[in-house]
N, CA, C and O of each residue as an XYZ file, in Angstrom:
412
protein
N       0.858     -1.170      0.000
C       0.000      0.000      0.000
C       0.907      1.237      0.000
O       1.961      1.266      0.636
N       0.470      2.216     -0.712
C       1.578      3.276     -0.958
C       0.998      4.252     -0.051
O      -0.151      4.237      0.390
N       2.297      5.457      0.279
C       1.892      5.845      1.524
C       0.840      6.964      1.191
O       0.041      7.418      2.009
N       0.944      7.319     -0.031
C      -0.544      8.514     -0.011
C      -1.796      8.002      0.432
O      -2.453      8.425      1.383
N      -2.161      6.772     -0.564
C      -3.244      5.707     -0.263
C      -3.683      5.622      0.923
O      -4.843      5.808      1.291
N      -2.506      5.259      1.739
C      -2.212      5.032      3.347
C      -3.025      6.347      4.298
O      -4.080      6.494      4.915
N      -1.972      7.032      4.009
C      -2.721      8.412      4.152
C      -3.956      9.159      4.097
O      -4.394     10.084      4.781
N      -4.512      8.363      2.863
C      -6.033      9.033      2.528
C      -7.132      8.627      3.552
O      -7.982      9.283      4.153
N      -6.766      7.147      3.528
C      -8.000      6.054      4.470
C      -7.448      6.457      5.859
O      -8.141      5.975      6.755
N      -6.226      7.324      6.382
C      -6.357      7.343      7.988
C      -7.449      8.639      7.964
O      -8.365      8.665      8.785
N      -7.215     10.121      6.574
C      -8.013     11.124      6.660
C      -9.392     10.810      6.397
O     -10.218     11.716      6.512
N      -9.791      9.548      6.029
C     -11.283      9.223      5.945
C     -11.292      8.728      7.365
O     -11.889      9.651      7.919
N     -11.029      7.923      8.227
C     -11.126      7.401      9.277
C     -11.167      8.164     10.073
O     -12.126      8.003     10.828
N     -10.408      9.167     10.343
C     -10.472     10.006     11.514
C     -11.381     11.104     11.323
O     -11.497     11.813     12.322
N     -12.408     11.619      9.801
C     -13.317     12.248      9.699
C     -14.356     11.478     10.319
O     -15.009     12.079     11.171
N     -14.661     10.268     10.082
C     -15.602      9.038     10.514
C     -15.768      9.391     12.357
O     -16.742      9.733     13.027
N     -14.179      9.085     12.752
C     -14.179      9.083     14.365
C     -14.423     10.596     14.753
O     -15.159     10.691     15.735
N     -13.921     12.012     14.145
C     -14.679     13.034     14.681
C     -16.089     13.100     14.840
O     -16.775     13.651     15.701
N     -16.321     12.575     14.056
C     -18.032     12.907     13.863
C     -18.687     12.252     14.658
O     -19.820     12.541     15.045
N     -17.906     11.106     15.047
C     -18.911     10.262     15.451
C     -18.571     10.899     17.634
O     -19.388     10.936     18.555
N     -17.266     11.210     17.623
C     -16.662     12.158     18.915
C     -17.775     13.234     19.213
O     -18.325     13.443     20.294
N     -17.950     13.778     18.181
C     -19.125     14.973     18.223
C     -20.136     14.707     18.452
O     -20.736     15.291     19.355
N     -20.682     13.772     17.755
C     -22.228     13.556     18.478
C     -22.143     12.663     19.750
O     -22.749     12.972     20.776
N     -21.471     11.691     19.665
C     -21.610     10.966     21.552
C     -21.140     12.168     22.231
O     -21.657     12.076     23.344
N     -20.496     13.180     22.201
C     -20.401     14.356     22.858
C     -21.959     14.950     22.891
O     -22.639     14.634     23.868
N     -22.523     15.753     21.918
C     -23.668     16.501     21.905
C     -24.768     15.596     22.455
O     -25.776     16.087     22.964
N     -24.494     13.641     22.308
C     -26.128     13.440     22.961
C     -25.718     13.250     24.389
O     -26.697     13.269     25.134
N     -24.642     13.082     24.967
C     -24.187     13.176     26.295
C     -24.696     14.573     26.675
O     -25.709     14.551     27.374
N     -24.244     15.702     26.386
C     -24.749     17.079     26.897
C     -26.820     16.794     26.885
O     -27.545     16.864     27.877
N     -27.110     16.590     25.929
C     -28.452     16.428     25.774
C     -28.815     15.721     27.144
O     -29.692     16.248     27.828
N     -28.155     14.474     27.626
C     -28.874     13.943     28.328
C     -28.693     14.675     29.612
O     -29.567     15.067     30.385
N     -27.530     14.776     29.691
C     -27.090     15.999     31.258
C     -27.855     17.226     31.103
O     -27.996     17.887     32.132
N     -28.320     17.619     30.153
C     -29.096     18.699     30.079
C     -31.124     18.434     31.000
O     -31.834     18.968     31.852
N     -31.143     17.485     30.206
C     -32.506     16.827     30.495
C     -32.735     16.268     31.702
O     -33.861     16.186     32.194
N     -31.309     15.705     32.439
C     -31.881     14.906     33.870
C     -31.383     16.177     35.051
O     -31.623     16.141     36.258
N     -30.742     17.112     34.416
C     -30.298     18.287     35.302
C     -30.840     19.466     35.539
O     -31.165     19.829     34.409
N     -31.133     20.257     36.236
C     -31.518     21.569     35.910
C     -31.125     22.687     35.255
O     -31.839     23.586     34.812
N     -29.217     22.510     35.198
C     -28.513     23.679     34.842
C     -28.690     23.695     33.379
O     -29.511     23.004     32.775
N     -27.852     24.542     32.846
C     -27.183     24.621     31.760
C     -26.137     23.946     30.960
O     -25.073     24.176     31.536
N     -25.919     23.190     29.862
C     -24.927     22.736     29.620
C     -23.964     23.248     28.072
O     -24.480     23.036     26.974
N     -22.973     23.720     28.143
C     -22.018     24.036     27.427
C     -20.892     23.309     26.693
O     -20.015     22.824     27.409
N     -20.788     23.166     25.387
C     -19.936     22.289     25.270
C     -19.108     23.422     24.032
O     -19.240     23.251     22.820
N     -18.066     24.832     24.793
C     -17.967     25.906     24.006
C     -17.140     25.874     22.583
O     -16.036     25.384     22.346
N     -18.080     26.581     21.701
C     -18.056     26.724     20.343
C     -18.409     25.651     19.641
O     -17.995     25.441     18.501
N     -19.304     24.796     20.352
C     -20.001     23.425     19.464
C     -21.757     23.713     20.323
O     -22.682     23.299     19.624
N     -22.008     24.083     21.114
C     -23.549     23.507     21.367
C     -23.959     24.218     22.897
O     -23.201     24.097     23.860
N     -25.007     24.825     22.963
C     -25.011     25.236     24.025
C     -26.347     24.763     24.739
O     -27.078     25.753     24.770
N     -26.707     24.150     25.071
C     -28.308     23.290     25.759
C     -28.941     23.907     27.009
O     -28.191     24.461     27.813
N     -30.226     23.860     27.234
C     -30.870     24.480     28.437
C     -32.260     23.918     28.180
O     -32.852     23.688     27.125
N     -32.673     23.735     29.703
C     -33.604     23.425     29.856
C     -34.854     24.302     30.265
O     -34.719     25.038     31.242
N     -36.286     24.276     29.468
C     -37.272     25.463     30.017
C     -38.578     24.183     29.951
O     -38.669     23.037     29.511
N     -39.189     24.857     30.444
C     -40.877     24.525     30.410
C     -41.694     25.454     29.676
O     -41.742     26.678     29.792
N     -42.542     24.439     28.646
C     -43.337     24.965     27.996
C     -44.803     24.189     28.042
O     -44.935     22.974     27.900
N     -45.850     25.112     28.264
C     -47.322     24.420     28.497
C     -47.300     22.709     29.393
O     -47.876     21.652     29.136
N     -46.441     23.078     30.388
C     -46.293     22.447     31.487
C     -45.083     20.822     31.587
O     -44.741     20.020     32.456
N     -44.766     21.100     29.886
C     -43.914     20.067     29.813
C     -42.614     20.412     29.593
O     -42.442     21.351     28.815
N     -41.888     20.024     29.958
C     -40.183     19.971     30.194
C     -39.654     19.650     28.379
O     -39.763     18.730     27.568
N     -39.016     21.121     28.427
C     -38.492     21.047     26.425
C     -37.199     21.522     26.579
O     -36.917     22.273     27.513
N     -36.187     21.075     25.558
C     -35.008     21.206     25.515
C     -34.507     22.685     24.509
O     -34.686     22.909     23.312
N     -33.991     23.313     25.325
C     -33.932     24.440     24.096
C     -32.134     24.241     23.687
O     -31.482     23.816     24.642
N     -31.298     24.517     22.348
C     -30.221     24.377     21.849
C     -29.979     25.675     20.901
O     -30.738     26.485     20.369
N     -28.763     25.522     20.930
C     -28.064     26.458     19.933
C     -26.850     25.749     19.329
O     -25.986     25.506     20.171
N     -26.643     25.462     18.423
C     -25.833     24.836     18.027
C     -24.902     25.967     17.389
O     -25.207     27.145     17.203
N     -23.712     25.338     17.103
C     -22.502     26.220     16.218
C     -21.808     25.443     15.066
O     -20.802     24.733     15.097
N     -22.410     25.690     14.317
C     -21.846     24.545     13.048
C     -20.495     24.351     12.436
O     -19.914     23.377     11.958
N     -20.095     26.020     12.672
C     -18.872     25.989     12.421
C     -17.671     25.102     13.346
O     -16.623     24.586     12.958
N     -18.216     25.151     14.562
C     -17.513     24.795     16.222
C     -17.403     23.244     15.647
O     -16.414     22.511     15.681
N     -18.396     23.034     15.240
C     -18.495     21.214     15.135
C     -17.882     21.342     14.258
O     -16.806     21.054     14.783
N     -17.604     21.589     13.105
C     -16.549     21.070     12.368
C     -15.092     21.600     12.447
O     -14.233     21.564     11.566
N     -15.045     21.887     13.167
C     -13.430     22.951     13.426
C     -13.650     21.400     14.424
O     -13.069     20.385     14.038
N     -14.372     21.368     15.475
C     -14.249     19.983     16.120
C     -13.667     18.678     15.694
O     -12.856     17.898     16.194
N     -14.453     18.719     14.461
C     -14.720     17.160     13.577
C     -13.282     16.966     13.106
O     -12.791     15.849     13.262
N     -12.195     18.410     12.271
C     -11.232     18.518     12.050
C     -10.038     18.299     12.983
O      -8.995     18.095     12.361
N      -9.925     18.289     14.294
C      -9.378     18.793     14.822
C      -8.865     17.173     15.693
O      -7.722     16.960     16.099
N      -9.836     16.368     15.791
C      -9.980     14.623     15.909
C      -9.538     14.095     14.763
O      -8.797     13.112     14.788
N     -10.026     14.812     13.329
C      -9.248     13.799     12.775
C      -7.652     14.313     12.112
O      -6.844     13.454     11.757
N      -7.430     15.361     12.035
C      -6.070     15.647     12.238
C      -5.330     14.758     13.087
O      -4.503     13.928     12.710
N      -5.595     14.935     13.951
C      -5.052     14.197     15.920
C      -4.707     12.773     15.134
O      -3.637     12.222     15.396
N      -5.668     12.146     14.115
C      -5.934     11.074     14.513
C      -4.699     10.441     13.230
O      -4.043      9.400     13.243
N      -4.747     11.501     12.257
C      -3.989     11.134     10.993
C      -2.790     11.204     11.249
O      -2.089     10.408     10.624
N      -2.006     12.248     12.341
C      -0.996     12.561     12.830
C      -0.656     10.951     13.908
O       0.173     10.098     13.588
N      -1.148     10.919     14.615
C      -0.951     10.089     15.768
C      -0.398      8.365     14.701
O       0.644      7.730     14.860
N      -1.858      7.984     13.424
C      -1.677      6.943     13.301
C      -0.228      6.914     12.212
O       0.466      5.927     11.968
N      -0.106      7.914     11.834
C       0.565      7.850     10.432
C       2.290      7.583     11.417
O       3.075      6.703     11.062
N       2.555      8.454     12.535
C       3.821      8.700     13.321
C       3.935      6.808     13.929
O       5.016      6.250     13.739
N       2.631      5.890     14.703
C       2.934      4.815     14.892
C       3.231      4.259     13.941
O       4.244      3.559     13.936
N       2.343      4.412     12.700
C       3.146      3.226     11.718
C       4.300      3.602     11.244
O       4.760      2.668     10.587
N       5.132      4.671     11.249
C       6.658      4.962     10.979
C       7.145      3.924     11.869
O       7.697      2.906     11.450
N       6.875      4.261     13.513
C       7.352      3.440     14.177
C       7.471      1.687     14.543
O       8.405      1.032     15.005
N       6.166      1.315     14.133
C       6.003      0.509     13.761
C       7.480     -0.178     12.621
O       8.511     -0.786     12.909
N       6.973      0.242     11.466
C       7.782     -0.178     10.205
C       9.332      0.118     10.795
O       9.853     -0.755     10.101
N      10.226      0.561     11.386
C      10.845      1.011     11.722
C      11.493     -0.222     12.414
O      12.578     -0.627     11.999
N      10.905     -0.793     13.389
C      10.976     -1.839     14.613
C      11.262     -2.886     13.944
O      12.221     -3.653     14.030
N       9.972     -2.867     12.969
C       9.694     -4.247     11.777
C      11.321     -4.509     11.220
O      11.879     -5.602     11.120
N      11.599     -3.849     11.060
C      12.995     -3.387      9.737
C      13.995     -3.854     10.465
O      14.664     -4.869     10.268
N      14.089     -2.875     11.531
C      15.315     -4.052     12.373
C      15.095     -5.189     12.916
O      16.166     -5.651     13.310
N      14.087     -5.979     13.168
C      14.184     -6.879     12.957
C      14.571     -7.808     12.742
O      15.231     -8.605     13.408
N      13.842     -7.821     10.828
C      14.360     -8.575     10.367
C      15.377     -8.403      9.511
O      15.577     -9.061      8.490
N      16.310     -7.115     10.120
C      17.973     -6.807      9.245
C      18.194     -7.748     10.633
O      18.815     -8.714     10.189
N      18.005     -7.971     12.113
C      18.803     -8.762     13.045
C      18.978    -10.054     12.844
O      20.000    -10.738     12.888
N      17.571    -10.394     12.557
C      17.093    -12.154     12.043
C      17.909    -12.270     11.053
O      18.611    -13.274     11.175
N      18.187    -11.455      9.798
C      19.034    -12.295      8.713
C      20.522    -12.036      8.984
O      21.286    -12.652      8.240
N      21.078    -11.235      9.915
C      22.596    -11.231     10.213
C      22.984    -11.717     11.137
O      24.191    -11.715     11.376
């Protein structure tokens, strides 16, 4: 596998894992929002509160779209950086190896 290739599928993968970081983030706030009274903040991605309306308990939000994806980016950067530096290391280990095994 060549290393751009390599490269591409960690920047698809770690778009996959932001996104998916972002929302188990936002429905976590949702739920702390709903069983709590306060306010919940999760700053420059989502801001949640709880009010009453015609006697039933409603969730009010503000979202920041931009926040979430500066978010979404920011995981999978982390993530392209982090995996791309182990597999240097990785391959690296591999190599001596087996230059030790054959000498």
């Amino acid at each position: 596998m060549t290393a751009g290739f390599r490269i591409l599928l960690h920047c698809f993968a770690g778009l996959v894992l932001g996104v998916c970081v972002v929302f188990l983030a936002i429905a976590a706030s949702l739920v702390m929002a709903f069983s709590t009274a306060g306010d919940v903040t999760i700053p420059g991605v989502i801001r949640i509160w709880r009010s009453t309306e015609n006697g039933a308990t409603a969730l009010n939000f503000v979202p920041d779209f931009v926040g979430m994806g500066i978010a979404v980016l920011a995981c999978a950067g982390l993530y392209v950086l982090l995996t791309t530096l182990a597999g240097r290391r990785i391959r690296r280990a591999s190599e001596s190896a087996h230059s030790e095994a054959a000498g």
